[in-house]
C-alpha positions in Angstrom: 32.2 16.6 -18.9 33.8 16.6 -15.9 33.8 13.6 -13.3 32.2 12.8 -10.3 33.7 13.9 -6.9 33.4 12.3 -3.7 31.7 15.1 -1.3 34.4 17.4 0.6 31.9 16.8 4.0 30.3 13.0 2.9 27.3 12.1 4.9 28.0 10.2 7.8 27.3 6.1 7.3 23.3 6.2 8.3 22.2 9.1 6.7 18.4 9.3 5.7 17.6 12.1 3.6 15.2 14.1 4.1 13.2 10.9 6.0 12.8 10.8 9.8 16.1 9.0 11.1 13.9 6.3 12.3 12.3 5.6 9.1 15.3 4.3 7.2 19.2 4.5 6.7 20.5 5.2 3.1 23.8 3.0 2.8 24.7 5.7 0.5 27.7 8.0 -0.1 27.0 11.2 -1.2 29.1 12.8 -4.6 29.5 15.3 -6.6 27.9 14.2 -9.6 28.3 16.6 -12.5 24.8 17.0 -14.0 24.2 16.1 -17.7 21.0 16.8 -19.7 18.8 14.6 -21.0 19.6 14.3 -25.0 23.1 13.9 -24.1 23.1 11.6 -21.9 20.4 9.4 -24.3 23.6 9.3 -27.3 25.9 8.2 -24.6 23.5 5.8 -23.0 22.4 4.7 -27.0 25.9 4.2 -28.2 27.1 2.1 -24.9 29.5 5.2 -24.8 28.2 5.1 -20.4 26.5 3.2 -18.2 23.3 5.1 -16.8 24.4 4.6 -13.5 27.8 7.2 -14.6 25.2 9.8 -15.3 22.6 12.2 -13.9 20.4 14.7 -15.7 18.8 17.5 -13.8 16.1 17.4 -11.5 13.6 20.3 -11.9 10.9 21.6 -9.3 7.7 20.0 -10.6 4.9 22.8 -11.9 2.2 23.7 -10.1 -0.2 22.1 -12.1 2.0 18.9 -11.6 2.4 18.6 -8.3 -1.7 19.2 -7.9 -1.8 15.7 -10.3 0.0 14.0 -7.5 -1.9 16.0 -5.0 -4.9 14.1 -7.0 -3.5 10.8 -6.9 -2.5 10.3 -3.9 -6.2 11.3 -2.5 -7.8 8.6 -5.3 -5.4 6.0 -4.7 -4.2 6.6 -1.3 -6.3 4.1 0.4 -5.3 1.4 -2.0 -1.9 2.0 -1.8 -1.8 1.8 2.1 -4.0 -1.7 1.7 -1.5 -3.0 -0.7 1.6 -2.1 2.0 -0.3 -3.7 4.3 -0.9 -6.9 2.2 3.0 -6.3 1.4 3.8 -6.9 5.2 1.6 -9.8 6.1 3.6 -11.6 3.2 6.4 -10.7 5.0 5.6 -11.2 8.8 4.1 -14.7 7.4 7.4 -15.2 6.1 10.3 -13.6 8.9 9.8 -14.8 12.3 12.1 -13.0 13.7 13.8 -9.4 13.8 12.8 -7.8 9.9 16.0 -6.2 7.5 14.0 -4.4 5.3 16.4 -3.0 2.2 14.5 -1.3 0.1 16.3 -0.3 -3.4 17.3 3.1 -3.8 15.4 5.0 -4.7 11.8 4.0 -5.9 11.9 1.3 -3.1 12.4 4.0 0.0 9.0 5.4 0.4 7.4 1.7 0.2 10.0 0.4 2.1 9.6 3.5 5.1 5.7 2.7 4.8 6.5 -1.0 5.5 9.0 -0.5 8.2 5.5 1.5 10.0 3.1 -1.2 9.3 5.6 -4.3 10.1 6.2 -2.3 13.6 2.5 -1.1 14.6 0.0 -3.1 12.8 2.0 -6.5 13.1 4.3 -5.8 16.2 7.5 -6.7 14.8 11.0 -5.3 15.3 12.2 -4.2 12.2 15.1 -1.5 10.7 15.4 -0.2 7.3 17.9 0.2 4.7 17.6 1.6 1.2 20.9 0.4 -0.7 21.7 0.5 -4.3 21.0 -2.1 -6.8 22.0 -1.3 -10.7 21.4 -3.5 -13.7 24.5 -4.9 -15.2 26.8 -3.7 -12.2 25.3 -5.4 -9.1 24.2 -4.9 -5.8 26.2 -2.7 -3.3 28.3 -5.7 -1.4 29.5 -3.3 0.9 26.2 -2.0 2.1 24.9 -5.3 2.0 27.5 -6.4 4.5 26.5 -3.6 6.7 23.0 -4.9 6.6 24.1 -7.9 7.8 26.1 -7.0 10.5 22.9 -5.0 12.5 22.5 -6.1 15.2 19.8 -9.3 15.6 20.2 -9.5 12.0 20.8 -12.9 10.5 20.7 -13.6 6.3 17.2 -14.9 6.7 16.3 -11.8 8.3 16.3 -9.6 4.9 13.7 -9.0 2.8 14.1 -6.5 -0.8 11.6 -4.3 -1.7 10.6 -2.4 -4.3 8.0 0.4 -5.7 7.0 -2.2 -8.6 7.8 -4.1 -11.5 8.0 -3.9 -14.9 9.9 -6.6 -17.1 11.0 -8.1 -14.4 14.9 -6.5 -15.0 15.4 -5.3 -11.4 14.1 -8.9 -10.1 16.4 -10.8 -12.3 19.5 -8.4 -11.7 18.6 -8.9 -8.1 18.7 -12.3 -8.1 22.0 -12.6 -9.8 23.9 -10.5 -7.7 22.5 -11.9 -4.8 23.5 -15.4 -5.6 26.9 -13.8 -6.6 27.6 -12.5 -3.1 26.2 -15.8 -1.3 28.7 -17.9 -2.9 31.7 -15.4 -2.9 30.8 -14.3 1.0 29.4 -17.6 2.6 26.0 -16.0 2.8 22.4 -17.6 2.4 20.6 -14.2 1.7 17.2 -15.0 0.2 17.1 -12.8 -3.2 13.1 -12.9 -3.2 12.0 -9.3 -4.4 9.4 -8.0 -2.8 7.0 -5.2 -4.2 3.3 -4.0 -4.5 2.9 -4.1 -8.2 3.8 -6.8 -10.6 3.0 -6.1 -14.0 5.2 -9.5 -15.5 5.1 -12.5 -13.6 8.2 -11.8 -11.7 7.5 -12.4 -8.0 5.2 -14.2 -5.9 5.7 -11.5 -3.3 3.5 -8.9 -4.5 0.4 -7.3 -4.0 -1.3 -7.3 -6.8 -0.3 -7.7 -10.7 -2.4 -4.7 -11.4 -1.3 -1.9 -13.0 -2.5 1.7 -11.3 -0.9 4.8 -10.2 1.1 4.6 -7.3 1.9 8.6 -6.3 5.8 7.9 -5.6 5.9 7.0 -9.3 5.2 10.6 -10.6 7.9 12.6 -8.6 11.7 11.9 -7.8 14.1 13.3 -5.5 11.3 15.5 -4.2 9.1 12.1 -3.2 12.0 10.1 -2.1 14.0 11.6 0.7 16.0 14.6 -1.6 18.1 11.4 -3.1 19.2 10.9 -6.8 19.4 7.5 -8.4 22.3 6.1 -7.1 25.5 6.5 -8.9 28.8 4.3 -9.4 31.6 5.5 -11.5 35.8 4.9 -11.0 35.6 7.5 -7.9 33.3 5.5 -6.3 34.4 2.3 -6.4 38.0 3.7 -5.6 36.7 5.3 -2.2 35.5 1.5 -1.2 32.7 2.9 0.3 29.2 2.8 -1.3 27.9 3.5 -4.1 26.9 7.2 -4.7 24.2 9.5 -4.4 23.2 13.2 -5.3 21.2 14.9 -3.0 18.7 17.3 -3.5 18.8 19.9 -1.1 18.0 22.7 -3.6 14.6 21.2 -3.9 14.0 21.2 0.0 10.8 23.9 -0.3 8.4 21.3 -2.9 9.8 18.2 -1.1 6.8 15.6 -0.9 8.7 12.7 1.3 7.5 13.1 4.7 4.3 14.5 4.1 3.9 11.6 1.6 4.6 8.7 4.1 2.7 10.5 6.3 -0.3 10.7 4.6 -0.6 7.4 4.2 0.6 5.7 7.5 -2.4 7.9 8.6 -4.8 6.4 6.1 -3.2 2.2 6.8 -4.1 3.0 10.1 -7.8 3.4 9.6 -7.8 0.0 7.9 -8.0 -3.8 9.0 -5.0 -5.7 8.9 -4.7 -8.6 5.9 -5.6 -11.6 7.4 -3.6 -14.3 5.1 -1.4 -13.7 2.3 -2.4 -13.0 -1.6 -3.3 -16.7 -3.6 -1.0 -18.0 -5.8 -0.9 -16.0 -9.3 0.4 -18.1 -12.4 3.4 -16.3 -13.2 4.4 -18.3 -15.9 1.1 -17.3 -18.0 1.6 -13.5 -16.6 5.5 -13.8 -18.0 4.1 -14.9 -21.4 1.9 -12.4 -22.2 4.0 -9.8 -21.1 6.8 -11.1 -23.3 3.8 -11.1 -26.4 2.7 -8.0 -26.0 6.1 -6.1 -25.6 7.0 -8.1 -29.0 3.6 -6.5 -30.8 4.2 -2.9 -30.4 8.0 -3.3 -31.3 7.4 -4.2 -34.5 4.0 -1.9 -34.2 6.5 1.1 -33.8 9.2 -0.3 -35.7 11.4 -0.6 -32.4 14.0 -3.1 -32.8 15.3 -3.6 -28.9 13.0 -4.0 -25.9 15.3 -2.2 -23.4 13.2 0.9 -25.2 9.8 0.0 -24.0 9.0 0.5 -20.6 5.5 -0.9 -19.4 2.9 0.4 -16.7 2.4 3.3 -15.1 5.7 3.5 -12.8 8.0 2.7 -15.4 6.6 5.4 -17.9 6.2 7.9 -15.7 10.3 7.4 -14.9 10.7 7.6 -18.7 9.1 10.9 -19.2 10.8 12.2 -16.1 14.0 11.0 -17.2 15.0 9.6 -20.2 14.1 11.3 -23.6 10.6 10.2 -24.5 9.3 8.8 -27.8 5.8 8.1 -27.1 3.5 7.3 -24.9 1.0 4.6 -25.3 -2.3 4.5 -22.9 -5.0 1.8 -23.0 -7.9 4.7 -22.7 -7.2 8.4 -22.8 -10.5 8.8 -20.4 -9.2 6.3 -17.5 -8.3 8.9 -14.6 -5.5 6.9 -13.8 -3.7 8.3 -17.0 -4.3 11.8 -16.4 -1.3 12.8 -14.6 0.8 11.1 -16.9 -0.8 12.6 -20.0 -0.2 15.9 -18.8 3.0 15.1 -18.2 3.3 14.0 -21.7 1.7 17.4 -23.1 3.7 19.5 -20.9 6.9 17.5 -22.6 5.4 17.9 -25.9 5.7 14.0 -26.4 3.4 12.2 -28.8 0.8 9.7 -27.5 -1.8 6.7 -28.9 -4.5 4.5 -27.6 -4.5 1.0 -27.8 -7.2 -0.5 -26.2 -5.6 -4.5 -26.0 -3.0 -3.0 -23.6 -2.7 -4.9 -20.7 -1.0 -2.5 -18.3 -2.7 0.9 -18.0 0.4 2.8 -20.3 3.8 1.9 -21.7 6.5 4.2 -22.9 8.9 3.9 -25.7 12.3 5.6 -25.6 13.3 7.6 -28.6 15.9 6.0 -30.3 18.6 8.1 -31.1 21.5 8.3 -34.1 24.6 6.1 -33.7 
């Protein structure tokens, strides 16, 4: 397998996919990146042979039948969705007073993070810009695109706010806050590393929406819902360039893209609803935490799994799994609950096995087939 190039004609600094320019800037380079499919690149991630963010697997155009599942969720839980940005941004207007860095994490943050940048500018009248950077677990935050955060102009440290799509154990939150304590102390900086997203499933982050688990429609596609951009990407050719980390992009699957008319759709719906007028009440995150931890520990050792990096809880993170990692099963709390659907079918089209277990407390969960050493 060959390595990753850096792009003959790179994107300029500030591109933004297939996003309107206005909606966000991907501190992204674009490479290369040598595609790899999915069983291979399980043995290599398995055996601690690669890091996942050194590989990429193939992104396919979504069937007809699938992309008519996300048609479906978006018009059953479009309305909730654009509420819960808007309760997203009256947690953060409450908390910036001034001039708003949004940097969303690349890539499930962008399309929350481009439907925050809307409400924060027309429902709550602030001056905001948006970034999506990368952020990868065990490797660190891009320092480099952070530093061009900072250095927009009206920008100041306190001025940033992270987003993401959702949480699920609480990895991305934790990795976040480690790198960005990291690059305060090495850089002088007093960056806040407070994750912000609309679904916490673990007791991670005050900053949320809700901790309920449902089906937000970004979760089901990829690229094609998220701006024609891979995961990002860092490997020895990107960290020689000193530029950012890297990026695929997409453009082969320009004719089933779903990003615009995505955020589109539900700008147009946050519109047609009131504006939040205080923040969510304090959850218990400690209690949340714990019985996260207890559950994930119960179907382990109900599936004879033996690390926890395998399971993936709620909707979001399982849907990633079955997109693209190589799927053991999939575990639902009721095979009737309409929020499942899509994700079933996306489990029978993939020919992966899946159970009920009605004490679930996120809507699904997905385990990771383990692979031979």
């Amino acid at each position: 397998m060959s390595a990753a190039r850096l792009s003959e004609e790179p994107a300029p600094v500030g591109f933004s996919g297939s996003y309107a320019p206005e909606d966000v800037t991907f501190l992204l380079q674009r490479v290369d990146q040598p595609l790899i499919d999915v069983a291979s690149k399980e043995r290599l991630l398995q055996s601690r042979e690669r890091h996942y963010s050194e590989l990429l697997s193939p992104e396919h155009r979504p069937s007809a039948e699938y992309l008519a599942a996300f048609e479906r969720a978006c018009a059953s839980n479009g309305d909730r969705l654009a509420r819960d940005v808007l309760q997203l941004a009256r947690i953060v207007a409450d908390r910036i007073r001034g001039r708003i860095a949004l940097v969303s994490l690349a890539r499930a943050g962008t399309p929350i993070g481009v439907l925050l940048r809307r409400a924060l500018a027309e429902r709550f009248g602030r001056e905001v810009v948006h970034f999506s950077i990368s952020l990868i677990a065990g490797r660190g935050i891009d320092e480099e695109a952070l530093e061009v955060v900072r250095a927009a102009p009206g920008i100041d440290d306190a001025a940033i706010v992270f987003v993401d799509g959702w949480t699920g154990k609480g990895v991305i939150g934790r990795a976040l806050a480690k790198a960005v304590s990291e690059f305060n102390a090495v850089r002088g900086a007093t960056i806040d590393p407070t994750l912000h997203v609309v679904v916490d499933l673990c007791g991670s982050t005050q900053a949320a929406s809700t901790a309920n688990d449902y089906l937000i429609p970004s979760c089901l596609l990829g690229a094609t819902v998220s701006g024609l951009v891979s995961r990002s990407v860092l490997n020895e050719q990107t960290r020689a360039s000193g530029r950012f980390h890297g990026c695929r992009y997409y453009g082969e699957l320009e004719s089933v893209d779903r990003s615009r008319p995505f955020v589109d759709e539900l700008h147009r719906r946050s519109k047609q609803l009131p504006v939040p007028v205080a923040v969510p009440a304090p959850r218990d995150l400690a209690a949340e935490s714990a019985a996260s931890r207890q559950m994930t520990a119960r179907l382990l050792e109900r599936y004879g799994y033996s690390s926890d990096s395998l399971l993936k809880p709620g909707l979001g993170e399982s849907t990633r799994v079955l997109l693209r990692r190589l799927p053991g099963r999939l575990i639902v709390r009721s095979d009737s609950d309409p929020e499942v659907l899509p994700i079933l079918l996306l489990a029978e089209e993939k020919q992966v096995a899946w159970s009920v277990e009605p004490v679930l407390p996120w809507r699904s969960a997905a385990l990771i087939a383990e692979v031979p050493k």
